[in-house]
C-alpha positions in Angstrom: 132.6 84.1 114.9 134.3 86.2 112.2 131.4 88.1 109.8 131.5 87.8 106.2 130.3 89.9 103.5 126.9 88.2 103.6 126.1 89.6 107.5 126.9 93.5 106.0 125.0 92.9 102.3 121.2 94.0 101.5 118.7 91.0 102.2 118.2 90.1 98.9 121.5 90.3 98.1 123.1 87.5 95.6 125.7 86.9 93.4 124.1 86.3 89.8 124.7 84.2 87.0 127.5 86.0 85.6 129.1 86.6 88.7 127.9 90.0 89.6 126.2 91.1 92.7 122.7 91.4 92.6 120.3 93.4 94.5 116.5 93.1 94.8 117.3 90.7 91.4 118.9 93.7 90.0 122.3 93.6 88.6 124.6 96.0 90.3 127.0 96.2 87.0 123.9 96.9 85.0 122.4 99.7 87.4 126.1 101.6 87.4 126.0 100.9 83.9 122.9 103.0 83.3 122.7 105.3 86.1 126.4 106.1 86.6 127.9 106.4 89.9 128.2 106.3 92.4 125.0 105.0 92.8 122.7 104.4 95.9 120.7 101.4 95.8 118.0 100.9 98.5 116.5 97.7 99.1 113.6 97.9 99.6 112.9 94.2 101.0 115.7 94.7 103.8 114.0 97.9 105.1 110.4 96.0 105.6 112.3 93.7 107.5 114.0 95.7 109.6 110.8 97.9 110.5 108.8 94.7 111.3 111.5 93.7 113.4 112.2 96.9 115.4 107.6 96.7 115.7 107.7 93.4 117.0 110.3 94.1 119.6 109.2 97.2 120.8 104.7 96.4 120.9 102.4 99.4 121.9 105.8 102.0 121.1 106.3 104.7 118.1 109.5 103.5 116.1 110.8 106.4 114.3 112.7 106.2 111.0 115.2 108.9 110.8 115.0 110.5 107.7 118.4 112.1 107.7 119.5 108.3 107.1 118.1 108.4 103.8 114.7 110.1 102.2 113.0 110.3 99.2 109.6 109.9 98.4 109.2 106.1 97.9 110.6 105.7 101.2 108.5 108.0 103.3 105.4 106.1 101.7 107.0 102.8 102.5 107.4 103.8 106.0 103.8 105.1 105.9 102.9 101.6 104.8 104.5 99.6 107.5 103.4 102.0 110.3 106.5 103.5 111.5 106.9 107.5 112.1 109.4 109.7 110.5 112.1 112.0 112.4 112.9 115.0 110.0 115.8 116.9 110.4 115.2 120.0 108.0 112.9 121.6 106.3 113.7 119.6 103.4 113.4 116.6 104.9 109.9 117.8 105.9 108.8 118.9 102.8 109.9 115.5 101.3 107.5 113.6 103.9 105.0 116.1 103.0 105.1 115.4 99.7 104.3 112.1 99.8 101.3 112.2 101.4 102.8 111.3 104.7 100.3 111.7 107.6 101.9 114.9 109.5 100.3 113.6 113.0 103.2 110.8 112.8 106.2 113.6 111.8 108.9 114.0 115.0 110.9 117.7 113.4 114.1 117.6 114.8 117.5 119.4 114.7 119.3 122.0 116.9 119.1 124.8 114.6 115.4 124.9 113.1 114.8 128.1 111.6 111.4 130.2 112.0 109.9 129.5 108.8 110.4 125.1 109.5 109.1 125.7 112.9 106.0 127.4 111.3 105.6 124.8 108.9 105.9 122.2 111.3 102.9 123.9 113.1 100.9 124.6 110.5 100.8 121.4 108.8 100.1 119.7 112.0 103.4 117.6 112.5 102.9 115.8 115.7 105.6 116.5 117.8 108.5 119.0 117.5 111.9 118.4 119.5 112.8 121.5 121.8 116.3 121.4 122.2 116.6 124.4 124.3 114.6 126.9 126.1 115.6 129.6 123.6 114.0 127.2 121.3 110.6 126.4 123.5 109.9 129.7 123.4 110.2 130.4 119.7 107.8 127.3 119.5 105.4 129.1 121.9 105.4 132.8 120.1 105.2 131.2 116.4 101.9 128.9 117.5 100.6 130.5 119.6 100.4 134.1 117.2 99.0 131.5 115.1 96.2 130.5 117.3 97.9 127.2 117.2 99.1 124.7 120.1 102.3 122.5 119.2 102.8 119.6 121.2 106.8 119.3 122.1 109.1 116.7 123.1 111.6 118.1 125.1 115.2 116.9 124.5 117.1 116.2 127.8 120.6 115.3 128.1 120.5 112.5 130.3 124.4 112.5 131.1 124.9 108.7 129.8 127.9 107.8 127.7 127.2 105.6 125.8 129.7 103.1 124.6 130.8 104.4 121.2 133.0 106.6 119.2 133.3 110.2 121.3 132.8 112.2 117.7 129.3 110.1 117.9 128.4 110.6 121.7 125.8 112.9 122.5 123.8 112.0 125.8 127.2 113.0 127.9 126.8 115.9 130.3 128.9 118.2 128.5 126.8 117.7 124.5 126.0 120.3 123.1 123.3 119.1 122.0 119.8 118.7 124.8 119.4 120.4 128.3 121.3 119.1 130.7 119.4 117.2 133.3 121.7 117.3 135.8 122.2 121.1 135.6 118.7 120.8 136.1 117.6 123.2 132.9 115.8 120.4 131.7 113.6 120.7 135.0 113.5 124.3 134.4 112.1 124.0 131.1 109.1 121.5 132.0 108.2 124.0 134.3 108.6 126.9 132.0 106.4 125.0 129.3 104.1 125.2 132.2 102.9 128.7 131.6 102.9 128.8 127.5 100.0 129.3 126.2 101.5 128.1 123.0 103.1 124.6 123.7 102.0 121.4 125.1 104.7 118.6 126.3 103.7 115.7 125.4 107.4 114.3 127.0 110.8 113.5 127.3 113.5 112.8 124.4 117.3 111.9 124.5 119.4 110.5 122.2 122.9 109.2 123.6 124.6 108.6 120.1 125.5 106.4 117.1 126.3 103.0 116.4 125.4 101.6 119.4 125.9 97.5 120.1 124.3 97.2 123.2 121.3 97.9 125.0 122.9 98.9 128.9 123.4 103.0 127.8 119.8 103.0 126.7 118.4 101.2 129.9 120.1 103.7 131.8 118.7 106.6 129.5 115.5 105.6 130.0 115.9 105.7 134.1 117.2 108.7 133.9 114.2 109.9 131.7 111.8 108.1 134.3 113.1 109.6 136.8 112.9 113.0 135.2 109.4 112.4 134.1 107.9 111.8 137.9 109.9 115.2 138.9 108.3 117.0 136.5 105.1 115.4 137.2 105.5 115.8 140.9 105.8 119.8 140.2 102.8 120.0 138.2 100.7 117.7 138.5 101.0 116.4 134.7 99.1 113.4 133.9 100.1 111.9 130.8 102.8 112.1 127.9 105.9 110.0 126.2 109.6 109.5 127.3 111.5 109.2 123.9 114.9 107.6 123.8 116.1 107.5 119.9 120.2 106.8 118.7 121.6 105.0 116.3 122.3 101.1 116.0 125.0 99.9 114.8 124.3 98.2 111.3 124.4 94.3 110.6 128.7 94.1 110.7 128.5 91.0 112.5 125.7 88.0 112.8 125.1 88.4 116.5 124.0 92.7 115.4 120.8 91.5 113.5 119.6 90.6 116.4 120.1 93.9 118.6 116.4 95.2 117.6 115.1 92.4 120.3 117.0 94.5 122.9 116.1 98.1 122.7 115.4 100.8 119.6 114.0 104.2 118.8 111.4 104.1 121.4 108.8 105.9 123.1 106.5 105.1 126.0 103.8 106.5 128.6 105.3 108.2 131.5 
C-alpha cells in the first residue's frame, strides 16, 4: 500500500484554512515567517505518543531517548515527564539534561570518544550508567572514580557480530565496527572479567547497538541471544548475580503505514540478565 505524505507528517499535522500546513495548530508559513529558516518544529503531541507506545510495548524495560536525535531543554523535561531515560552523547548533551532538572540516575553517557572531564562529570553528578566502549576506556572509568572515591556503574558495549538489515554506512553491530568489543574475538569476555578487579566500576550489563533505520525486529532478536548468551558466560566466570543486557538502534521513522506499528516488535531496550 503506497504511503502518503500523511504516514511521514507530525501527529497533529493538518492543512489549515488557508491552505498551509499546520503543526500543533501552528501555521508553518507563519512560524518561518517569524523565526526564519530553516526552522525546526518539534511536536510535541507526536513525541508523547511515540514514548507511550515504545512503554506499552516494552513493560518492566528502560526506553531510552537518544538525545543526539534532538535536545533542548523542553524536551529533556518532557521525557522526564513521560518516564523515559536519556542517552547523551557529549558533554553538551549532558549538560543540557542537567540543566533541566533531569534526574542523573536515569542518564545512559554514551559515545566512543568521551573525554576525561565528561567522564568525570558523568560520575560526579551521578548519571546512572556510562557506556564503556573499550577497555582503554573501562579503565579511564575506573582511575577517574575511583581517585574520586566514587563507584560508576557501566554498561559494557559488545559488538554482537549481527548485521543488521540496513544501509552499511549505518551498520554497527557487524564483527568488523569499529565501534564495541568484539564478542566473538572474545574482548568483550575479557573485559567483564577485567571489570572484575576494579575497584572503581561496577557492570551493571551488556549493551549493543546493530545500527540505524531498522524495519524489522529479526537483527535485534538475534542481538539479544547473542547478549544472553554472553551474559551467562560472564556470569558463569564470576559468579555475577544480577545486571541489564541493553540492546538500543535506530527505527526507521513512520515512511510507510505498516512502520507505526514496529514499536510492538522490539525498541531501545533493557532487561535482567
Amino acid at each position: 500500500m503506497p504511503h502518503t505524505l500523511k504516514d511521514v507528517l507530525p501527529a497533529t499535522a493538518r492543512l489549515g484554512a488557508g491552505g498551509h500546513l499546520e503543526i500543533g495548530g501552528c501555521d508553518a508559513v507563519a512560524l518561518a515567517g517569524e523565526f526564519g529558516t530553516p526552522l525546526f518544529v518539534f511536536c510535541e503531541e507526536t513525541f508523547r505518543r511515540r514514548a507511550r507506545a515504545f512503554r506499552e510495548a516494552l513493560p518492566g524495560a528502560d526506553v531510552y531517548y537518544a538525545g543526539k536525535a534532538f535536545l533542548c531543554l523542553a524536551i529533556a523535561r518532557i521525557c522526564a515527564e513521560e518516564g523515559l531515560g536519556i542517552d547523551v552523547a557529549s558533554g553538551g548533551e549532558m549538560h543540557t539534561a542537567l540543566a533541566a532538572g533531569f534526574p542523573p540516575d536515569r542518564l545512559l553517557l554514551h559515545g566512543n570518544n568521551k573525554s576525561d572531564a565528561e567522564i568525570a562529570r558523568a560520575v560526579a553528578s551521578g548519571v546512572g550508567r556510562i557506556v564503556a566502549d573499550s577497555i582503554e576506556e573501562l579503565d579511564r572509568i575506573d582511575q577517574i572514580a575511583s581517585g574520586g572515591g566514587r563507584r560508576a556503574r557501566v554498561l559494557l558495549r559488545v559488538t554482537p557480530g549481527v548485521e543488521a538489515h540496513t544501509h552499511s554506512y549505518i551498520q554497527t553491530g557487524q564483527e568488523d565496527s569499529k565501534f564495541g568489543m568484539s564478542v566473538e574475538g572474545g574482548v568483550a569476555l575479557d573485559a567483564a572479567e577485567r571489570a572484575r578487579d576494579l575497584p572503581g566500576v561496577e557492570v551493571a550489563g551488556l549493551h549493543a547497538h546493530i545500527g540505524s533505520n531498522i524495519t524489522g525486529s529479526e537483527a535485534f532478536l538475534k542481538t539479544v541471544e547473542v547478549l544472553g548468551d554472553l551474559a551467562a558466560e560472564a556470569r558463569r566466570r564470576s559468579r555475577a548475580t544480577s545486571g541489564k543486557r541493553s540492546s538500543a538502534s535506530g527505527a526507521r521513522a513512520g515512511l510507510r503505514p505498516r512502520a507505526s506499528r514496529w514499536s510492538r516488535g522490539a525498541g531501545s531496550s533493557a532487561t535482567p540478565w
